[in-house]
C-alpha positions in Angstrom: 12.4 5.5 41.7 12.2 3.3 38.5 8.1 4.2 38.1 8.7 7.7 38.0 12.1 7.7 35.6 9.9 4.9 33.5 6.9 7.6 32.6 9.4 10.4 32.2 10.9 8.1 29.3 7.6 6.8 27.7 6.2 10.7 28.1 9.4 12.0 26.4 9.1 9.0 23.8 5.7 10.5 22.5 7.2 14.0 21.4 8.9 11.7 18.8 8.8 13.8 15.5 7.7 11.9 13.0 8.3 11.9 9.1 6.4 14.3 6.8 3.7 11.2 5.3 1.9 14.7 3.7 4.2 14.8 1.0 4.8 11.0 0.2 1.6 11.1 -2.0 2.0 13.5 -5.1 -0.8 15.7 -5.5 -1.9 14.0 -8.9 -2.6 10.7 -7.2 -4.8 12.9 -4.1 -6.6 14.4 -6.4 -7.4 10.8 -8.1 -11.0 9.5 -7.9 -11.4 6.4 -5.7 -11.6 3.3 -8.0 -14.8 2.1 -8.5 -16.3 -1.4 -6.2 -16.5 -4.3 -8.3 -17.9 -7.9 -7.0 -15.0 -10.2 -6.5 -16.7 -13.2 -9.4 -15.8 -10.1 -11.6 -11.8 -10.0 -10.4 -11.6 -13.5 -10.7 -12.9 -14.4 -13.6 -10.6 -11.5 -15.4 -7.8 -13.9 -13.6 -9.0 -16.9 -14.9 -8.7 -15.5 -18.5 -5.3 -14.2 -18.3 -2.9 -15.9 -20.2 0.6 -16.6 -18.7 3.8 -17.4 -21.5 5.5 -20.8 -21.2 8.6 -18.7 -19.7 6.6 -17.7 -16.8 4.8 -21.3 -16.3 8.5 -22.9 -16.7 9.8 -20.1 -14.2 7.3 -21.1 -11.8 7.6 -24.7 -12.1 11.4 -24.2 -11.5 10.6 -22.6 -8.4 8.1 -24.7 -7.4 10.7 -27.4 -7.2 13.3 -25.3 -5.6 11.4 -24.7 -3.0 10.0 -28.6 -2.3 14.0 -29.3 -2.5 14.4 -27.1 0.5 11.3 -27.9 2.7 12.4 -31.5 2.1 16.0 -30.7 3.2 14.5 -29.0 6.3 12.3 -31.9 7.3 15.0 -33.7 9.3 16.0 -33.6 12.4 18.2 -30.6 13.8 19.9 -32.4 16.8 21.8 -35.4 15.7 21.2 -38.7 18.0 24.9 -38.0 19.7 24.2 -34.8 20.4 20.2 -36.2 21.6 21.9 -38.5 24.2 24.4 -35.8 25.7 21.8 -33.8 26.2 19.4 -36.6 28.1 22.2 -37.0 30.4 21.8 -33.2 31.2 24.4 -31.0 33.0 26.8 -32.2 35.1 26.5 -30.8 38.7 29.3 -29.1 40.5 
């Protein structure tokens, strides 16, 4: 009895309507050439030249720290050794 109330469900599941994607793209960007290939030395390199402001290298560093901060704080253990031992001893039996 479940089999055949299952496929009724998953059959019913796949007249889903779903959301008009047609229209999410306006018709300026459709009718947009594709871009053109370029190697990937040629991506890079235009990386390697940008220039970044002291703001943004200070921003980063800022965050770059943050973060170390919290992995560090998250690198002890979660179970404290009380709590370890209780649970050695298991569940009691009734």
């Amino acid at each position: 009895m479940r089999l055949p109330a299952a496929a009724m469900i998953l059959s019913l599941m796949g007249c889903a309507q779903f959301p008009a994607l047609d229209d999410a793209t306006s018709t300026h960007a459709a009718d947009a050439p594709y871009p053109d290939l370029v190697p990937v030395e040629t991506i890079l390199s235009a990386a390697a030249s940008t220039q970044q402001s002291p703001q943004t290298a200070s921003n980063l560093t800022a965050r770059v720290a943050a973060l170390r901060t919290r992995a560090g704080r998250l690198q002890g253990r979660v179970v404290d050794s009380a709590t370890r031992q209780r649970m050695r001893r298991g569940v009691p039996v009734r």
